[in-house]
C-alpha positions as CSV (number, residue, x, y, z in Angstrom):
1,X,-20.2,-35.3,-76.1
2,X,-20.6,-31.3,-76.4
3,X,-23.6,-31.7,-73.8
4,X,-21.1,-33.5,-70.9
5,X,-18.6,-31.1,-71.9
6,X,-21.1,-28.1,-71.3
7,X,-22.4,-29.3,-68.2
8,X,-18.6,-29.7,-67.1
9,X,-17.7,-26.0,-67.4
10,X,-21.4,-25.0,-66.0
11,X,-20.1,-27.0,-62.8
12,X,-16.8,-25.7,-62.4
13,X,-15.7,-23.0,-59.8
14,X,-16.2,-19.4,-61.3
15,X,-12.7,-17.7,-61.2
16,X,-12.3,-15.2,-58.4
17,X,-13.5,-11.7,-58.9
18,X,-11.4,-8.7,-58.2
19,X,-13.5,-8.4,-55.3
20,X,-12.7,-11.3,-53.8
21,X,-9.0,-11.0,-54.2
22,X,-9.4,-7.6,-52.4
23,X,-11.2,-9.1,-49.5
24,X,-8.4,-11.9,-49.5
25,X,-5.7,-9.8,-49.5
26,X,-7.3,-7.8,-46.7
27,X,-7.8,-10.7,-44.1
28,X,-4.1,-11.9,-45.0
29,X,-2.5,-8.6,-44.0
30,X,-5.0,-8.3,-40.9
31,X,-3.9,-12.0,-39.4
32,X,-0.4,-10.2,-40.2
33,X,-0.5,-7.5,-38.3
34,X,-2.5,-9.1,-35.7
35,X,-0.1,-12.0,-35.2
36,X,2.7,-9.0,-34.6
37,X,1.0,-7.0,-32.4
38,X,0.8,-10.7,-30.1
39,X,4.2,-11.5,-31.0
40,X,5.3,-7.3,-29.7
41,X,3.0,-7.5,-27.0
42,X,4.8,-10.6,-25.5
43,X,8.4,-9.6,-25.8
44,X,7.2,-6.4,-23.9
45,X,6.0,-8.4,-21.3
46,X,8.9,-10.5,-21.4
47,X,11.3,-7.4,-21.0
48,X,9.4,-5.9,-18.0
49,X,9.3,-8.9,-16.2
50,X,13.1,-9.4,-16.8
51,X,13.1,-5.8,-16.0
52,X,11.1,-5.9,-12.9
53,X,13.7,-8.8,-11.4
54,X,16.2,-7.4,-12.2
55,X,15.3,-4.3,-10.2
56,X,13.8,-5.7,-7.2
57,X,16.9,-8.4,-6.8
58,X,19.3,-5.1,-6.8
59,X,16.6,-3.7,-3.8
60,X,17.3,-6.8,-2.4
61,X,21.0,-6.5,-2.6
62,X,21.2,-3.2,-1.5
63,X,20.8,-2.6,2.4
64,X,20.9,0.6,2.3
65,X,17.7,1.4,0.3
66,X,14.5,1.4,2.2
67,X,11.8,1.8,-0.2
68,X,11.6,1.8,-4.3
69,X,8.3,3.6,-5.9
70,X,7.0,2.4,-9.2
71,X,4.8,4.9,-10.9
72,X,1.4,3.4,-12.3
73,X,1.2,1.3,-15.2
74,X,-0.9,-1.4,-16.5
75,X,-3.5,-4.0,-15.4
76,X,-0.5,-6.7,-16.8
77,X,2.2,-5.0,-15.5
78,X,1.1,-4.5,-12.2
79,X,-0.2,-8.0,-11.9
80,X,3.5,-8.8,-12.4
81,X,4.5,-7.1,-9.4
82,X,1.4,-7.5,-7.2
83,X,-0.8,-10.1,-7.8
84,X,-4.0,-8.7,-6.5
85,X,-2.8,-5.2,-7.2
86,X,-6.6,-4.3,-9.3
87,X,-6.5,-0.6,-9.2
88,X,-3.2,0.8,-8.0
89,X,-1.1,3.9,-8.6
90,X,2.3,3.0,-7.9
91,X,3.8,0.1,-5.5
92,X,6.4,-0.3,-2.5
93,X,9.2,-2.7,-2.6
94,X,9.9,-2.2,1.2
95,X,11.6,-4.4,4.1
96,X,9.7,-5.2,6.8
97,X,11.7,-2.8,9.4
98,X,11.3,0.0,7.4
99,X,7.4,-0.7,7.4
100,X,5.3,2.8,6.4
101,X,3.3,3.9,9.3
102,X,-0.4,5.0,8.4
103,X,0.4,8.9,8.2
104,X,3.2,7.9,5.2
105,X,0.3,5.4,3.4
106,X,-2.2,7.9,4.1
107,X,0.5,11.1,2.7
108,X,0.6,8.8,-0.6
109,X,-2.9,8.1,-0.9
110,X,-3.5,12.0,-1.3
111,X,-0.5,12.1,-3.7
112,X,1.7,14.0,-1.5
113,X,5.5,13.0,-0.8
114,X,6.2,11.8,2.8
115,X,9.1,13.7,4.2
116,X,9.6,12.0,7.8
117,X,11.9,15.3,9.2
118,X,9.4,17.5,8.6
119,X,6.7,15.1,10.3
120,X,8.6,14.7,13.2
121,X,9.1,18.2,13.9
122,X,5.5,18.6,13.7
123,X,4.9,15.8,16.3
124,X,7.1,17.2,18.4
125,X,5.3,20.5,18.3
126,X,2.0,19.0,18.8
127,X,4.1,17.3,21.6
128,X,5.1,19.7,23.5
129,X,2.1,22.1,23.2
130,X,0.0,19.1,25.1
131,X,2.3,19.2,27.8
132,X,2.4,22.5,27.9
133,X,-1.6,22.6,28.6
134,X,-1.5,19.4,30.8
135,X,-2.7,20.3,34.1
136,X,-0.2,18.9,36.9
137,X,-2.7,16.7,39.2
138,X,-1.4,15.7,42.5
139,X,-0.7,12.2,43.5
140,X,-3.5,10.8,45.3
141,X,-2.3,10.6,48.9
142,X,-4.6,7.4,50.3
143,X,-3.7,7.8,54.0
144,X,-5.0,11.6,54.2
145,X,-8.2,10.4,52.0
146,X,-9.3,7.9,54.7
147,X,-7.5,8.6,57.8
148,X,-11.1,10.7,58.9
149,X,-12.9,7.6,58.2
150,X,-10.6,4.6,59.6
151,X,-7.4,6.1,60.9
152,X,-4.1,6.7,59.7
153,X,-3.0,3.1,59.8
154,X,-6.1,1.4,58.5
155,X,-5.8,3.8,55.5
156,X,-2.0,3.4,55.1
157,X,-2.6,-0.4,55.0
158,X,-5.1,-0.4,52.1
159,X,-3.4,2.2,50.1
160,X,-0.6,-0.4,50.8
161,X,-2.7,-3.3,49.6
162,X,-4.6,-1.2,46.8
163,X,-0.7,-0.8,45.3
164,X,0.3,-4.6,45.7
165,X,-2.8,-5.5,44.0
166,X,-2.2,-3.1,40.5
167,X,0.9,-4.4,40.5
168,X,-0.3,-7.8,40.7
169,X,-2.6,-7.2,38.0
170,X,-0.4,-5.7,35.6
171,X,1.8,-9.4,35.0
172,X,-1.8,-11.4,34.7
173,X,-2.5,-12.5,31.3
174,X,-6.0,-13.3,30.4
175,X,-6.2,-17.4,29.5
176,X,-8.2,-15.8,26.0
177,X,-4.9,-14.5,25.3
178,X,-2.8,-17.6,26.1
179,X,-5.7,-20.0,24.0
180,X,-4.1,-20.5,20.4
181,X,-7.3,-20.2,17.9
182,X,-6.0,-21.2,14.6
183,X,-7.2,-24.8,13.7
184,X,-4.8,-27.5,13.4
185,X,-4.6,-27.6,9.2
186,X,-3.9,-23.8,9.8
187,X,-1.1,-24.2,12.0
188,X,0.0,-26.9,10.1
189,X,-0.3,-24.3,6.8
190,X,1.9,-21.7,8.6
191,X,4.5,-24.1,9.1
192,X,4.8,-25.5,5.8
193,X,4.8,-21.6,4.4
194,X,7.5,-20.8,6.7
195,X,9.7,-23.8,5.8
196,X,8.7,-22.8,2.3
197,X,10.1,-19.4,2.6
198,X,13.3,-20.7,4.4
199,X,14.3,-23.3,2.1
200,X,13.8,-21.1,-0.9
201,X,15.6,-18.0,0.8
202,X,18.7,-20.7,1.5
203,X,18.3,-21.6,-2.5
204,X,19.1,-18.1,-3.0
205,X,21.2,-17.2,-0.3
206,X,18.7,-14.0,0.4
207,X,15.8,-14.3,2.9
208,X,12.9,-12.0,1.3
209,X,10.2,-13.1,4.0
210,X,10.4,-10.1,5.4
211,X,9.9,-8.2,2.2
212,X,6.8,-6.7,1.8
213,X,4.6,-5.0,-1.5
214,X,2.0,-2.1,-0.7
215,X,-0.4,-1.5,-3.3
216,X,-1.1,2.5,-3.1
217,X,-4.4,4.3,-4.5
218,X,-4.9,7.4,-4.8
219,X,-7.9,9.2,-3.1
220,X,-9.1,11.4,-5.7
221,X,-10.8,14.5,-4.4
């Protein structure tokens, strides 16, 4: 009996050591703290996004704002508002009419602020100083150019043609212009986009088709 009793208590667990509390207690309050950090993390991203709507359905709202800059932020974040925004400094919210020209994109790429007085003074300058230095060239007259070769009327005639055929010219299309290219599952792709767009901007009684996201990187020097 003593020996089934002894080999009972050889068999049974060891008690934990101090040791192995300590290591316990340390995982438990790491799984803690990493289970907040998630649980933080989310409701941040949770408030941003509401954010974020909230912001760009006022832009929407508001006619008489053209553009809204959002200063950089994270990869998460950004994703948010621009799905393939990968390494961006800040984004435009901006309507379609109100599109940037490539002097504005390229002012924000170097980190400058577009002032668009100022940059239409300066094309006017550049403006007038080319017409300024613009030599005056005379009109070509065709009847003194060929009247020594084939007489006043012959020339008067084809300068009178040479006109008539320019201007016939100028309303011809080029049937590569007229052919449609896209395939027929593209076409067919476009439309269904487009009646996408239209029933959901009816849904909301707002059309945002025409509303438009840049992704702007800087150009570091």
């Amino acid at each position: 009996m003593a020996d089934l009793l002894g080999s009972i208590l050889k068999s049974a667990e060891k008690p934990p050591t101090v040791g192995d509390k300590e290591t316990r207690r340390r995982d438990r309050e790491q799984a803690a703290r990493r289970k907040k950090m998630q649980q933080d993390e989310k409701k941040k991203k949770a408030e941003f996004r509401k954010r974020m709507e909230k912001e760009v359905s006022e832009f929407i709202q508001d006619s008489k704002q053209q553009k809204r800059k959002y200063n950089s932020t994270g990869k998460i974040e950004r994703s948010i508002l621009h799905d393939v925004a990968e390494v961006a400094e800040f984004i435009l919210c901006i309507w379609q009419e109100f599109a940037p020209s490539d002097d504005e994109l390229e002012a924000y790429q170097k980190g400058m602020e577009w002032d668009p007085q100022k940059e239409q003074a300066a094309l006017e300058e550049e403006t007038a100083k080319k017409t300024q230095k613009r030599a005056v060239s005379p009109s070509s007259n065709y009847r003194d150019k060929y009247s020594h070769l084939i007489g006043t009327s012959a020339a008067k005639d084809a300068a009178h043609n040479k006109h008539t055929l320019e201007a016939d010219q100028a309303w011809v299309i080029p049937v590569a212009n007229k052919r449609d290219t896209r395939s027929i599952e593209q076409a067919m792709n476009e439309i269904r986009a487009k009646k996408h767009q239209k029933t959901g901007a009816e849904d909301t009684g707002t059309s945002t088709s025409n509303l438009f996201l840049y992704s702007i990187n800087l150009q570091l020097a």
